[in-house]
N, C-alpha and C positions, 0 to 999 in steps of 0.2 A: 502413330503409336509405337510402332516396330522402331522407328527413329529415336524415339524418345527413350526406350527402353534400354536399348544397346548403348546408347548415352548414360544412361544410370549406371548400367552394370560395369560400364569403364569406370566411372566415379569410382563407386563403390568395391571395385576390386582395388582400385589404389590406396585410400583408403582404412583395407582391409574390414570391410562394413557389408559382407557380401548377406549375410544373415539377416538384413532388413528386404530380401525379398521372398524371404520364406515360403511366407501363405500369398505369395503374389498369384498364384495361379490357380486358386482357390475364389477369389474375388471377383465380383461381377464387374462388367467392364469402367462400369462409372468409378466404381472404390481404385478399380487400376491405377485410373488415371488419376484420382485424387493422391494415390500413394507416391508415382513415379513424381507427381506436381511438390509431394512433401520432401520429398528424399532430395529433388535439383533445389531447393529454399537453404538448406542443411548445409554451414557452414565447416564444412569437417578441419579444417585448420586451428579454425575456434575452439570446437570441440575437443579436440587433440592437446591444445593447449588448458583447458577447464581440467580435463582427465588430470594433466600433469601435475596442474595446483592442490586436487587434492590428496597428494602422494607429501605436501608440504606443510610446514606448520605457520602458522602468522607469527613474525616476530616481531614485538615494540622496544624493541633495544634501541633502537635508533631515533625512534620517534619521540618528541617532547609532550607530553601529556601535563595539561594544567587545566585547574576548573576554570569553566564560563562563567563570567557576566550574570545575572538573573535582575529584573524587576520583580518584584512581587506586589499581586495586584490589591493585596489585602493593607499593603504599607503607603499605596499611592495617596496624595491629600487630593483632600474636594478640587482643587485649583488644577492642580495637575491631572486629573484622571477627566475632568472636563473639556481641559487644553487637547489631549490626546483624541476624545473621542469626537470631538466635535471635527476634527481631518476625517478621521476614519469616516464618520456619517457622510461626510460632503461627497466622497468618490462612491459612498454604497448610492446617494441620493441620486447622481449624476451618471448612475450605470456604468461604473466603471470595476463594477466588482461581480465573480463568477463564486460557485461553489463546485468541489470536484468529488464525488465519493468512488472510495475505491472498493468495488464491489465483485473482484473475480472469483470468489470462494463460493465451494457448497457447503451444507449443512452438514456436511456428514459428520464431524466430529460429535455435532448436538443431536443425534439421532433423524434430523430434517432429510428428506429426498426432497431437493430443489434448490435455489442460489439461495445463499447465504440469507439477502435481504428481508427476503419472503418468511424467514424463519419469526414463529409470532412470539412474545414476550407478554406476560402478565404483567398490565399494570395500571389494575384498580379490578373494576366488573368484569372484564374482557379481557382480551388476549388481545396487543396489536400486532403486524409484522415491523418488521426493524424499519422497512423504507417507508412507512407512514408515519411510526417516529418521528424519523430526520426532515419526512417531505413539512412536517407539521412545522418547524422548529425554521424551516426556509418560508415559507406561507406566511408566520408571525413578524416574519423577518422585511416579506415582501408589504405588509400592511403599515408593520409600523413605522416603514423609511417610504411610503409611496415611491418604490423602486421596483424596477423588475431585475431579478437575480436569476441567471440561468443557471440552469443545475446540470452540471455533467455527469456519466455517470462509466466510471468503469469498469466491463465485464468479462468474460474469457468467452473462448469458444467455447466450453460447455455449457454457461450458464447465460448466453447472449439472446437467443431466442426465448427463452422463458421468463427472463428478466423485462424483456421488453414487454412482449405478452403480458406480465403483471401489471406495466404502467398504465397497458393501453384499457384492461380491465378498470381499472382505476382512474381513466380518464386523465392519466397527469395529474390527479389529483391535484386537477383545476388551476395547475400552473401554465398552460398552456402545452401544446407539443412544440413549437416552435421555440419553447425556453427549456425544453428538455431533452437531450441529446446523449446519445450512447457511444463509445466506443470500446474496440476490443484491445484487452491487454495483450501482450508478447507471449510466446511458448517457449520453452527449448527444450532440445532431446533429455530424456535420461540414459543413462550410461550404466554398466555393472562394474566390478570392483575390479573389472579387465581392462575398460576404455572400449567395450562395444555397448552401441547404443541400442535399447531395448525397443521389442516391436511388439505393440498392445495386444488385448485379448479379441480385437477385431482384426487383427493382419496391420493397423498401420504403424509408423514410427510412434513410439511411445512417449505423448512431450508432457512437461508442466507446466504451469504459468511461472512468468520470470522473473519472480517479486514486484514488491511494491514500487521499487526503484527503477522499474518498467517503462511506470509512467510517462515521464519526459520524451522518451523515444516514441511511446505509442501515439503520447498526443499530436507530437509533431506526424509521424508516421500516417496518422488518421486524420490528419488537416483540422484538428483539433484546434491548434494556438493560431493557424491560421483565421477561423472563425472568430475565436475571441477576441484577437486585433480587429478586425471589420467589422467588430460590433464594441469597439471604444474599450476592450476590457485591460486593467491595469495590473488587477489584484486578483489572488485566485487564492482561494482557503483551500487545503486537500487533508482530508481525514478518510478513514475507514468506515466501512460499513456498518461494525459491529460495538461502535461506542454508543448508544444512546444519549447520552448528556453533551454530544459534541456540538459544543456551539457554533455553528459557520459560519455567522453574517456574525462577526467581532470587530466592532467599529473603535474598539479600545487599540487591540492587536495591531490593526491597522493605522491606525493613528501613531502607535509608538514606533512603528518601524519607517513610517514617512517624517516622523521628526529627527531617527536617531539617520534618516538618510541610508537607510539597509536595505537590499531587494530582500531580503526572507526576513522570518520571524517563525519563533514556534512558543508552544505552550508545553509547562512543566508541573510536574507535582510531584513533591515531596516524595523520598520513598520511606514505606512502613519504618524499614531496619534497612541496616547496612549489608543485608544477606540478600534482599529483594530481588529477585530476577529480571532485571527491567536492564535496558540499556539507558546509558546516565550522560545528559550534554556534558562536552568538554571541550580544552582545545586541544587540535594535534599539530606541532609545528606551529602556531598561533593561528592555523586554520579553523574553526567555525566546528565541532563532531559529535558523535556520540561515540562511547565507548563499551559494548554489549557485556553482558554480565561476567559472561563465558570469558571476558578478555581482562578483564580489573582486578586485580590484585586483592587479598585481604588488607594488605595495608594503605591501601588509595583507597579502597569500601569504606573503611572505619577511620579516616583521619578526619578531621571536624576542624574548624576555624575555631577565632576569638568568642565567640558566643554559640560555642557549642553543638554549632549546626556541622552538617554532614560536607563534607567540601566537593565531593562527585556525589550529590545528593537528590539531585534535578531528573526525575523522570522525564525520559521522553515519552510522550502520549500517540505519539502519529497525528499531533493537529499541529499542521506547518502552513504556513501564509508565505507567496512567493509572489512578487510581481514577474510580469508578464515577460519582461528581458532576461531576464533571470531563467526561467523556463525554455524560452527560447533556445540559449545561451546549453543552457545541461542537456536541452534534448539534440543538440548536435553529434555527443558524441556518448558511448556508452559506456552507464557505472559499471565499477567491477565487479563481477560476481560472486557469490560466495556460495560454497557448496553446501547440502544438506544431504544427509545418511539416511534413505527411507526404505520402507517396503513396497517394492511396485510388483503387479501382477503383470508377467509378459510370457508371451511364447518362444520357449529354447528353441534351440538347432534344428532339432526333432520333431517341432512341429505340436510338443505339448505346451498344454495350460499350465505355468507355476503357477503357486500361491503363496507366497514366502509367509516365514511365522517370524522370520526375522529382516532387519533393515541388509535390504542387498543393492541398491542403488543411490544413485547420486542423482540427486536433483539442483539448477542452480537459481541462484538468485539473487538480482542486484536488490539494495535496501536504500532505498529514498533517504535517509542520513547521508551515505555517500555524497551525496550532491550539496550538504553544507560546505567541504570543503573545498568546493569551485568558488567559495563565496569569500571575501575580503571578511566578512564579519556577519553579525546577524543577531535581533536582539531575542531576547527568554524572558515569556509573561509565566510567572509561578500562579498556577492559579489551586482552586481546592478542587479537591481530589471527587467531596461528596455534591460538586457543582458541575466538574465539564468530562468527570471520566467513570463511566461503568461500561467498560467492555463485556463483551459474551462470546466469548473463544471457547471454554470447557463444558462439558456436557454438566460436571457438577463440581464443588467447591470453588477454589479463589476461580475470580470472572468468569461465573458460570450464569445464565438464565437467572436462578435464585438470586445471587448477590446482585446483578443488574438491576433486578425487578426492584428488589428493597430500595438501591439507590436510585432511581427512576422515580420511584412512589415519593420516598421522602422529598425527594427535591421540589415535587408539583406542590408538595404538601407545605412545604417551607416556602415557597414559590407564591402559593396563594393567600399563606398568611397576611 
């Protein structure tokens, strides 16, 4: 331990990172060593360089921006939406297809204490939680292709024990435990508007999960894609936790990206207006992207084609289909990060508790878009909005519980007509 220590404190004086051993000696022997174990994981070169990024602004001067491609699944004829689905069916029938949910979030925005999933949603007599939702929608999935679809599931370290715990509550919710599989997403430090990293209100480094865009690295990281190959898998659908109408077993999707010969595919819808805060597929350099709201022009927002449609019009939804080389292929090497202005509670110099009332930290995070432009091309299923997309991100208005709940209901409701 004495070895290990004097080890850190060299680090960390080079550095200049000596402030994450604060409450070291406050800590009972285990948390020591889990701390000194955090701080030698801590890329400070990386970090060093993350700080520096966001002292900078993104510039697309350089970059060619042009809209994507789109099928739209409501203009498909009988002949073709057949041809399509009848590939897609063949690889769900022959077990060649996974579902992945990305589930490292808590509640707390929607006022829940506990993982995101757990959080229950009205819809009908009852309240359900969001992974009985989704487990329902895989389950329907597994009966009507007599196929077994394993369901991965990814969580953090906060919410890894609890989430499991739910399943196991839940028996798998009768999918087996051997087709239900967990692993944990990425962390990394937060930083203050100095470039030192912050140390939580229990003594340790103070991390966050490292977006969506995580993924590829964890999976591989966690022998994830390793599994999937030695169990024949081709195709892997990856959405969020927090959509309920997320369709996962899409033998349409799949179909259309084995015929256009693509390793990915994603699903799009429409935005409201040309103001929507949504990130909008495009190309960048003719690479495969999306382009975030924050970054679009008003004159690219409101420019529209021959027939009046939106030309950067295509919501991204976070439901992306990627074969299995593909994944491999992005979890080699890692997306780039982008940073985020938050408020995190840590202990100064001093040894006190802050509580900021304002954002004093930088958290980072790669986004799973990135990884379209590793790709030659990729195709875009438009589908409706009130068929495969009611998120629940806001405690209340747009994508909140209430607006989910109604599109949830109607759809069962139109669903059963």
């Amino acid at each position: 331990m004495d070895e290990k220590y004097e080890k850190v404190k060299k680090i960390l004086k080079k550095y200049n990172q000596e402030q994450l051993l604060i409450w070291y000696d406050k800590l009972i022997e285990q948390k020591k060593e889990e701390l000194l174990d955090q701080i030698l994981k801590i890329d400070f070169e990386q970090m060093e360089e993350l700080y520096n990024q966001t002292k900078g602004k993104k510039d697309f001067k350089d970059c060619k921006v042009e809209p994507l491609s789109y099928i739209d699944k409501q203009k498909l004829s009988k002949e073709e939406r057949e041809k399509y689905e009848k590939e897609g069916i063949q690889v769900i029938k022959e077990g060649k297809y996974a579902v992945v949910t990305m589930a490292g979030g808590q509640g707390t925005r929607l006022g829940h204490n506990g993982p995101k999933g757990t959080f229950e949603l009205e819809v009908g007599e009852e309240k359900k939680p969001l992974f009985t939702l989704l487990a329902k929608t895989v389950k329907e999935a597994t009966k009507k292709y007599d196929a077994v679809i394993p369901w991965y599931i990814m969580t953090s370290k906060e919410n890894n024990y609890k989430t499991i715990e739910f399943f196991k509550r839940h028996n798998y919710f009768e999918m087996g435990e051997e087709n239900v599989k967990f692993f944990i997403q990425n962390e990394l430090p937060m930083i203050d508007t100095k470039g030192k990293i912050l140390v939580d209100e229990k003594g340790m480094v103070k991390e966050a999960a490292d977006g969506h865009g995580g993924i590829f690295e964890a999976m591989r990281k966690e022998g994830i894609i390793e599994e999937m190959k030695q169990r024949g898998i081709e195709w892997v659908f990856i959405a969020g936790v927090d959509n309920v109408l997320a369709k996962m077993v899409d033998p349409l999707l799949t179909g259309i990206a084995i015929d256009k010969n693509y390793l990915a595919a994603g699903k799009s819808v429409v935005k409201n207006n040309p103001k929507e805060r949504v990130g909008v597929f495009c190309k960048k350099n003719n690479k495969p992207s999306v382009i975030e709201y924050t970054e679009i022009t008003d004159e690219m927002a409101e420019k529209v084609d021959e027939d009046g449609e939106l030309l950067y019009g295509e919501s991204h939804i976070l439901c992306n289909l990627f074969n299995i080389k593909a994944i491999e292929e992005i979890g080699k090497n890692k997306l780039p990060y982008h940073s985020a202005f938050k408020k995190a509670k840590y202990i100064d110099k001093n040894g006190v508790i802050v509580v900021p009332t304002e954002p004093n930290a930088y958290k980072f995070e790669a986004f799973i878009f990135d990884a379209f432009e590793k790709l030659n091309d990729m195709a875009i299923l438009r589908v409706k909005r009130e068929e495969e997309f009611a998120p629940v991100k806001n405690a209340e208005g747009v994508d909140s519980p209430e607006t989910a709940s109604k599109l949830y209901k109607d759809y069962i409701k139109n669903k059963n007509k």
